[in-house]
C-alpha positions as CSV (number, residue, x, y, z in Angstrom):
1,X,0.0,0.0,0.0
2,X,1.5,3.5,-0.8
3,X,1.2,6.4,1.4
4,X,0.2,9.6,-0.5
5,X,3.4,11.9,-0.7
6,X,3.0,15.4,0.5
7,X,2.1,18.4,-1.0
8,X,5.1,19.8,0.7
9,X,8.1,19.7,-1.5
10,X,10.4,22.1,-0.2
11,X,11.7,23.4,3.3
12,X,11.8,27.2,3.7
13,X,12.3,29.8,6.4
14,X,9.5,30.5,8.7
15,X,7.8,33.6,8.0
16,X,9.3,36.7,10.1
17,X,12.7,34.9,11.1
18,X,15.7,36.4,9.0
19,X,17.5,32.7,8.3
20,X,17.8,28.9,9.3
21,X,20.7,27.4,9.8
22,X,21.5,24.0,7.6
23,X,22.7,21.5,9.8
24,X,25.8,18.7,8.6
25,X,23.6,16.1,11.3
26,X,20.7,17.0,13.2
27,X,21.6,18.3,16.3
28,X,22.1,21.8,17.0
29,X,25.9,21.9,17.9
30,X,26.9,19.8,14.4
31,X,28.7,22.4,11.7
32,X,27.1,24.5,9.7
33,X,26.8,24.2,5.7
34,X,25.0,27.1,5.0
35,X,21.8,28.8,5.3
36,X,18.1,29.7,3.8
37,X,17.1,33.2,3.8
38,X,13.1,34.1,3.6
39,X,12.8,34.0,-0.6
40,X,15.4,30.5,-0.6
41,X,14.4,27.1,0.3
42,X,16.0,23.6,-0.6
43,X,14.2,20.7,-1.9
44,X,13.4,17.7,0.9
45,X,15.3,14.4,1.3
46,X,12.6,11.7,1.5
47,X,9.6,13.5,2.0
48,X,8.9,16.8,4.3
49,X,8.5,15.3,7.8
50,X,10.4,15.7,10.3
51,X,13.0,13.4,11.9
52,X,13.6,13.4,15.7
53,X,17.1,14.6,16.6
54,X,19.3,16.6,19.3
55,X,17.4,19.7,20.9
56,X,18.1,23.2,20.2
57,X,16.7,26.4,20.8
58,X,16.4,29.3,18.1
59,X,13.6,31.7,16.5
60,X,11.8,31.9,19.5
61,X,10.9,27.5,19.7
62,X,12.2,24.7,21.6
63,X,12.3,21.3,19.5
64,X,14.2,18.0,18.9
65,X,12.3,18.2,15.6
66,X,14.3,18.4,12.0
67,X,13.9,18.2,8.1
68,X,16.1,16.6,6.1
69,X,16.9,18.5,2.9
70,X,19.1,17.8,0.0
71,X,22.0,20.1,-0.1
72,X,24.4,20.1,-3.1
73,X,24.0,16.4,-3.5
74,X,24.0,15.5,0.7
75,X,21.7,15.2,2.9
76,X,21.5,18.1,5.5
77,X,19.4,19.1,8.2
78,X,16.8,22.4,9.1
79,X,16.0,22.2,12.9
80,X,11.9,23.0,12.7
81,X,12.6,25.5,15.2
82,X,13.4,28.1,12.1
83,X,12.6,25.8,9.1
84,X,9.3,24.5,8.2
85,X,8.4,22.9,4.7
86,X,6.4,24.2,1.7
């Protein structure tokens, strides 16, 4: 049985926060790759959920929460503290 995919393709910004930070892992003291600025946004890794990882605290949110993105061929990470998918 298939699941039906998610109208969600991409992840973004959230609106009224300047940037997120992409992640190398999904914790929030792993290196940063690079960033997505409101207007920007990366397409998702296996689908727009979010995967369970370290917590962090930024834009105002507490969460263990994170989407995995595809970032110049590897897959990164966007805590849903800042990201959120489109």
């Amino acid at each position: 049985m298939k699941t039906r995919p998610s109208a969600a393709a991409r992840v973004t910004v959230k609106p009224g926060w300047e940037l997120a930070r992409i992640r190398a892992y999904a914790r929030g003291n792993s290196s940063i790759e690079g960033e997505i600025k409101p207007g920007e946004s990366w397409p998702c890794s296996g689908g727009c959920g979010t995967v369970a990882g370290g917590h962090v605290t930024a834009c105002g949110t507490s969460s263990n929460q994170w989407y995995a993105i595809s970032h110049y061929g590897s897959v990164r990470y966007v805590s849903a503290t800042c990201g959120t998918s489109i």
